[in-house]
Structure formats: C-alpha cells, structure tokens
C-alpha positions in Angstrom: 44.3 89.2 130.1 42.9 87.4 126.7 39.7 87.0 126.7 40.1 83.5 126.0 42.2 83.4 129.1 39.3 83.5 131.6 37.9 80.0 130.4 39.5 76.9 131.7 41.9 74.8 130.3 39.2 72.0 129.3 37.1 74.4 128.2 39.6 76.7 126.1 41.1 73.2 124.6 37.0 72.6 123.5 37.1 76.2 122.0 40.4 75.8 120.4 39.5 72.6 118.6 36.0 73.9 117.6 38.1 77.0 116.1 40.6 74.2 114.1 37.7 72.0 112.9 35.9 75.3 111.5 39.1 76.2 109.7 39.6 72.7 108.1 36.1 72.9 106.8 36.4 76.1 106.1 39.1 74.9 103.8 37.8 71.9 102.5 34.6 74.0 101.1 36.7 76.8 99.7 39.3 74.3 97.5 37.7 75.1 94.2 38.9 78.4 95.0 42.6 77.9 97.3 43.6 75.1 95.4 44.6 77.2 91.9 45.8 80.0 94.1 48.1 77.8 96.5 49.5 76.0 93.1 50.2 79.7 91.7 52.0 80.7 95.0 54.8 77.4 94.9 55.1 77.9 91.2 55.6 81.9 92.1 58.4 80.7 94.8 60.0 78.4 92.1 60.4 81.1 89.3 61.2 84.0 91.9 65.0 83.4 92.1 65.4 83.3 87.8 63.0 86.5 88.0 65.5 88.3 91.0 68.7 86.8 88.8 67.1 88.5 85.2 66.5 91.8 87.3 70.1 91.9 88.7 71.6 91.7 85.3 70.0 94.8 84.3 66.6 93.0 82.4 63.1 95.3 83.2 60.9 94.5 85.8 58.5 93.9 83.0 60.9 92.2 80.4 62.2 89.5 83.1 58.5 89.0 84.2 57.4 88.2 80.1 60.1 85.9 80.0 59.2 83.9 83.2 55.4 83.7 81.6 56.9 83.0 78.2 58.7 79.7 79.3 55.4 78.9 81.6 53.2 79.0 78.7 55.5 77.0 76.7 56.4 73.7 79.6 52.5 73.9 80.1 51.6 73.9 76.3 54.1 70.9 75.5 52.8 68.8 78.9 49.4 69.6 77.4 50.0 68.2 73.6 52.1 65.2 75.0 49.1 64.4 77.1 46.5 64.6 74.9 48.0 63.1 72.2 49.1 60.3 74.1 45.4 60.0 75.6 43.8 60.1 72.0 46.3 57.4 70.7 45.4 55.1 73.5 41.9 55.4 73.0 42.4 54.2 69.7 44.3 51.5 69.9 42.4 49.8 73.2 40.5 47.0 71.8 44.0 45.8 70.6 44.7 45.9 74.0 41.3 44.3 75.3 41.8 41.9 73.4 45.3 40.8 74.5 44.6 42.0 77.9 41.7 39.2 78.1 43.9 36.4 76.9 46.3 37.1 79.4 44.1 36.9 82.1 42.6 33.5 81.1 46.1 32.1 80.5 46.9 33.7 84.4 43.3 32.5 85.7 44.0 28.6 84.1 47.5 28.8 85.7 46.1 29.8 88.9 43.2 27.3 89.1 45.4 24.7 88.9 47.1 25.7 92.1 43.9 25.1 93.7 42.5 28.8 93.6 38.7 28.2 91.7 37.1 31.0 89.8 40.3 33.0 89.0 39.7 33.3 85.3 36.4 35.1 86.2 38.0 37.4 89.2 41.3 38.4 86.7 39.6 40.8 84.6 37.1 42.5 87.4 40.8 43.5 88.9 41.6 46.0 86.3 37.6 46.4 84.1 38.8 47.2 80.2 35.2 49.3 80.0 36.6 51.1 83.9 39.8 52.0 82.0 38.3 53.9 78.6 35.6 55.2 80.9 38.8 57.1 82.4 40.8 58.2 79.9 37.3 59.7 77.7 37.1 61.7 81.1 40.5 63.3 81.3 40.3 64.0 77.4 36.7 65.2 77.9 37.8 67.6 81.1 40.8 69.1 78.7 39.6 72.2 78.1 38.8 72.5 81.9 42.0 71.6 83.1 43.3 74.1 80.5 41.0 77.4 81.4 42.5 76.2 85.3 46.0 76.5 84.1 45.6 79.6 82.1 44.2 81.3 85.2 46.6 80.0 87.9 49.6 81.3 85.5 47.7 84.7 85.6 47.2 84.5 89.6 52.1 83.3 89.0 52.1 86.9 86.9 50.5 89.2 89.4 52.2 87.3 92.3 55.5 87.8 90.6 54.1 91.1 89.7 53.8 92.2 93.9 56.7 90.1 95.2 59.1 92.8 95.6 56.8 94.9 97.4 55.3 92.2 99.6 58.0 92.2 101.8 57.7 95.8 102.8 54.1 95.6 103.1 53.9 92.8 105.7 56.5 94.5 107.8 54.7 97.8 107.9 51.0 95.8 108.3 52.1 93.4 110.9 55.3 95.0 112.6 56.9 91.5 113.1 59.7 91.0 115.4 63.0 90.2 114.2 62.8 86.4 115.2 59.3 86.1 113.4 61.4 87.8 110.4 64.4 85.6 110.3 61.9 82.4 110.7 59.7 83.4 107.8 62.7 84.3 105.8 64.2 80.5 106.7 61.0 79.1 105.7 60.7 80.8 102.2 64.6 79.8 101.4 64.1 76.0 102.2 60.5 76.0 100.5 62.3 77.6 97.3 65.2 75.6 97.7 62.7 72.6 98.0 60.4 73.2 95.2 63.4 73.7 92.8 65.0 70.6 93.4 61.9 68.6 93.7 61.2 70.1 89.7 64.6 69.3 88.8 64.6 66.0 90.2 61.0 65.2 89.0 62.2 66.4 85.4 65.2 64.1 85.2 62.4 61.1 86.8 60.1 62.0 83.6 63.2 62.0 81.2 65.2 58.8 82.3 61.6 57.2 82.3 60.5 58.5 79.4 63.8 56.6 77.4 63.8 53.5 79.0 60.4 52.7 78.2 60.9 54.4 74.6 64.0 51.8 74.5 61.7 48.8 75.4 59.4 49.9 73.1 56.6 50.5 75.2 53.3 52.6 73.1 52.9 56.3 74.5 56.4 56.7 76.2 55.9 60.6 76.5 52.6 60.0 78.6 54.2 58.1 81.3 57.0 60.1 81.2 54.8 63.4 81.8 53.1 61.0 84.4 56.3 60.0 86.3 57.1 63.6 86.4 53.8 65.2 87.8 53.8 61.9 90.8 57.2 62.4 91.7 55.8 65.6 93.3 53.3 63.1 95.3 55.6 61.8 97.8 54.9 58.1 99.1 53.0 56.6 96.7 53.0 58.8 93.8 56.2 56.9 92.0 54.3 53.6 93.1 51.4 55.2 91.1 53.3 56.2 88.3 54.9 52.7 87.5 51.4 50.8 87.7 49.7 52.2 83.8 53.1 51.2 82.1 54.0 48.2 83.5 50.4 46.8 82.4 50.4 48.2 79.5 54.2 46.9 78.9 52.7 43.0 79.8 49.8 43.6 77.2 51.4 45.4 74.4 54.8 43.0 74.9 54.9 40.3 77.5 56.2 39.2 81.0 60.1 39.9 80.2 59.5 43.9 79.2 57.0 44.3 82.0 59.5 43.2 84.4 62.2 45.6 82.9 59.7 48.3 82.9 59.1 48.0 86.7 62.8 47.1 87.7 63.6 50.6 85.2 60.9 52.5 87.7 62.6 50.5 91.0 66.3 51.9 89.6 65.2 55.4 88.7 63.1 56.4 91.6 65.4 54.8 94.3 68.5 56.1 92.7 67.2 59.8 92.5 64.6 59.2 95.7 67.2 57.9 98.2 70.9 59.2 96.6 70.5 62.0 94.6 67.7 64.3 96.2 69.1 63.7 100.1 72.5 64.7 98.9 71.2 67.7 97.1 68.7 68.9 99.0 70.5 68.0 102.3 68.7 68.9 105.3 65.3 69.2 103.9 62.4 70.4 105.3 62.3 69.2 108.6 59.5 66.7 108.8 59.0 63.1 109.8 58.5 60.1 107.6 55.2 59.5 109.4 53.9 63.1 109.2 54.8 63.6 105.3 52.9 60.2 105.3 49.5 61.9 107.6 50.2 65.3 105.9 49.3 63.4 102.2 46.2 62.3 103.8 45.3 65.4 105.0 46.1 67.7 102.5 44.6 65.6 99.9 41.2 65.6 101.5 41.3 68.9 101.9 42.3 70.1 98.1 42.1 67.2 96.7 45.1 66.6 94.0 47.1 69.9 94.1 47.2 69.1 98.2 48.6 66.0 97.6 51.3 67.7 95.4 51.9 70.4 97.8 51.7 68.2 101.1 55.6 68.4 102.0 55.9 72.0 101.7 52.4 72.8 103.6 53.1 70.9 106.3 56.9 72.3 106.4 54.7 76.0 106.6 52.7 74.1 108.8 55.1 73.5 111.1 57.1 76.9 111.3 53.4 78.3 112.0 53.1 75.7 114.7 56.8 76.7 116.5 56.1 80.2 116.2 54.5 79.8 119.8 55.6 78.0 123.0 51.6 76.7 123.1 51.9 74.7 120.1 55.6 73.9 120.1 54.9 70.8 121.3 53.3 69.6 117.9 55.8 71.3 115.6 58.0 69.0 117.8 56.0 66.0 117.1 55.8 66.9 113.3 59.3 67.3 113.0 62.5 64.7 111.9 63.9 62.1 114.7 65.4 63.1 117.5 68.5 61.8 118.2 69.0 59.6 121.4 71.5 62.2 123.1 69.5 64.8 122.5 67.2 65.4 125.3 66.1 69.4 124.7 64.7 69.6 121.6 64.9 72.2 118.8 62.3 73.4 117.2 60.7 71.4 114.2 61.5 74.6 111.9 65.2 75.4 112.8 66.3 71.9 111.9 65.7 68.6 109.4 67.3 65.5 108.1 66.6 65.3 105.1 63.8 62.5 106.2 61.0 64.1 103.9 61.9 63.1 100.4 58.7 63.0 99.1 
C-alpha cells in the first residue's frame, strides 16, 4: 500500500493539490530557463521527419543534421533582418504618422461630439498614446541582440536534441520499462504533435505570405513586418490573428485612409477564416483532441507560466497535458473534461487522447 494511501480522501486531495500548486510555481520561477528548452523541443519534433527522410536516402547522420541547422539559421536570419529593418523604418517615419494620426482623431472626436458624446477629441488619442507606441518599438529594437543570443542558443539546445533523438527512444524503454499501452500512447502523442506542429508552420507560412501581398498590393508601409507578424500569431490560437490584424489596419487608416483600412482588415477576416476554419480542419483532420474552451483556459495558463513561448505552445502542451492526464483511471476524469465534445449518443466516453475533432484550431 502507497504511502499516500493511508491518508484520507480529503486529506490526500489537500496533499495532491499542494503537490500541483508547487509544480506550477515551480514552473513559473524556472521559465527563463524551460521556456528556450520547450521551444527547442517542438522545433526538434518539426525538423525530425526531413532529418529521418535525409538519413533514409543514404545522407550522414552528421551531413542531414548540418543541413537541418543550415536552413534554421537561414529562416531565423531573414525573420531577423525583415524585423529589424521594418522596426528601424517605422521609427523613422513616425512623426509623419503622429502627425496624421492626431488629425484623424480630432476629425473622429468632432464627429463624435456631435452625436452627443463630450470630450472625445481629448479621450481619441489616450486610446492608442503616439509616445506608448515608439516607447515599444525602441524596446524590441533595443532587446535585438537579446532575442538573438536566445535564438542562437535554443537552435544549439534543436542540434543536440536532433543530435540524441535516435537513441532516446531506446534509452526511455530501458530507464522506465514502460508497458506496451504507455508505448503506443506516447508514440500517438509524438505523431499528432509532429503532424500538428508541421501543419500549423505550413499554414502560418502561407498566413504570413497571403498577408504579406495583400497589404504590399494596398500599399501599406512595412508589408514584410506584418507579414512576419501574422506568421509568428498564427501560432497563438484565439486571439493571436485578432492581434496580428490590429498594427496594420491602424497604420493602413493613418498612412492611407478609411477605404484601405477596411480592405486591410476584411484581407485579415478572408485569410485567417479561409485557412483557420477550411484549410487547417481539412488537413489536419482530427487534431489534437482538445476543447474550444480548454485551448481557450490552456492560453491563459500557459502564458502565465512562460510567458510568450507558452502562449505559442499552448495547444500542443495541453494535447501532452492531456495524454499525461489519461494515462491513469485517477485523472481520467479531467483528460475527459479537457477533451473535444462528446457526442449525444455517446454515453461511455473515450479517452481525451485516443480521439479529437479537429475542435482545436488554434
């Protein structure tokens, strides 16, 4: 009998949530150091199948691994230069924008007034600050070489990962002697996270791109950025496209007027409901297995916990999450709760892992 065992079921539910709340702060102190290594391990399950396809065609261990780096170092390089450019050119050409951005909101604020809502001229501008704005963007370009040393050392923590991948399957079957069901459910996991992950990239590329030449076509400044932009949030499920749309439809209504901003957004509206509700359910087809509302909780979460990479990695976390959660009949009941709708006529249900919808697109 467990040692635990001996307590009573009040008091074993008190030590089991002490146990959870010392993990989650556990967590939450150590993201400086998880977050880089749990962005290295998705991006490690995303360029595993090119690395296993390279090595069955007869290319070295070592020779497939360089190229896998190679292209790495190259997508994060040109992310990099269209970011920073982007950033420097707006910084230099805001007070055109201030300027133009100020006028609009007096012409807004006089239009409202005379609908009968007083001191609108003066509340217009506190709603997006022109000073919050350049604050912003002089921190991201100011925090470049930081976010540059991070992504030079979580593509070293992607090479050694990639490095110990073939290996790592023996080792945790000689280490923890799982059973063949644990087997087969870690083994479904990893092909619907890597199935997942590379879908979510392509789809987040194509995103980027199709936003990227709209707005170049409506002649919107800094096109690239907001492509990069829509390409990084599409990862963010939720709000993240809602996020991406906001900078460019602004800027689209200061640099150009009320016509192009309302092209911009209904070019964001097509775009991310064309590849958010047709293309990536089709593709991806079942999914993950997890509810709208927990994908929802699960971006909350995550987020507090590592802050921005947890927000990009919420889906496949909780999916993990969740198959951690059904691997026993005492917390079944949550993977349950965690998992996709159950249908009416479906009174016994399956496990949250063994099954999905398709319901998390984010």
């Amino acid at each position: 009998m467990s040692i635990i065992g001996q307590f009573s079921p009040p008091a074993r539910g008190v030590i089991i949530a002490g146990s959870v709340a010392l993990v989650i702060t556990l967590m939450h102190l150590a993201a400086p150091v998880l977050s880089p290594l749990l962005l290295a391990v998705f991006i490690a399950v995303i360029a595993t199948p090119p690395l296993r396809w390279m090595r069955r065609k007869g290319v070295p261990k070592w020779g497939a691994l360089a190229v896998i780096v190679f292209i790495l170092l190259d997508v994060g390089s040109l992310l990099a230069l269209l970011s920073t450019g982007a950033l420097e050119g707006f910084r230099d050409s805001f007070p055109t924008y201030q300027e133009r951005f100020m006028l609009l909101s007096q012409q807004a604020g006089g239009l409202l007034e005379r609908f009968g809502m007083e001191h609108s001229q003066e509340a217009i501008p506190d709603l997006l600050d022109p000073k919050k704005v350049m604050a912003a963007v002089r921190l991201m370009l100011s925090n470049a070489s930081g976010v540059l040393a991070t992504g030079l050392l979580v593509l070293l923590a992607v090479m050694f990962i990639l490095m110990e991948a073939p290996s790592l399957h023996a080792k945790l079957r000689v280490a923890f002697k799982p059973s063949a069901e644990a087997e087969a459910r870690i083994s479904q996991l990893l092909k619907r996270l890597n199935r997942y992950m590379s879908i979510k990239a392509l789809t987040s590329l194509g995103t980027g791109v199709l936003i990227w030449g709209w707005l170049t076509f409506l002649g919107v400044d800094f096109a690239p950025l907001w492509g990069v932009l829509a390409f990084l949030l599409n990862f963010v499920p939720t709000i993240g496209s809602i996020v991406a749309a906001v900078p460019p439809v602004v800027l689209a209504l200061v640099q150009l007027g009320v016509p192009e901003a309302l092209l911009a957004m209904l070019g964001f509206m097509a775009v991310n409901v064309g590849i958010g509700n047709f293309v990536e359910p089709r593709v991806m087809g079942r999914g993950l297995g997890i509810s709208t509302l927990a994908v929802f909780v699960s971006l909350l979460f995550w987020g507090w916990i590592f802050g921005l990479v947890g927000m990009f990695l919420s889906v496949p976390l909780t999916a993990a999450l969740i198959a951690a959660l059904d691997a026993s009949p005492h917390t079944r009941p949550l993977a349950i709760m965690l998992g996709p709708e159950l249908k009416q006529d479906q009174p016994d249900a399956e496990p949250a892992s063994r099954k999905g919808d398709g319901s998390d697109r984010g």
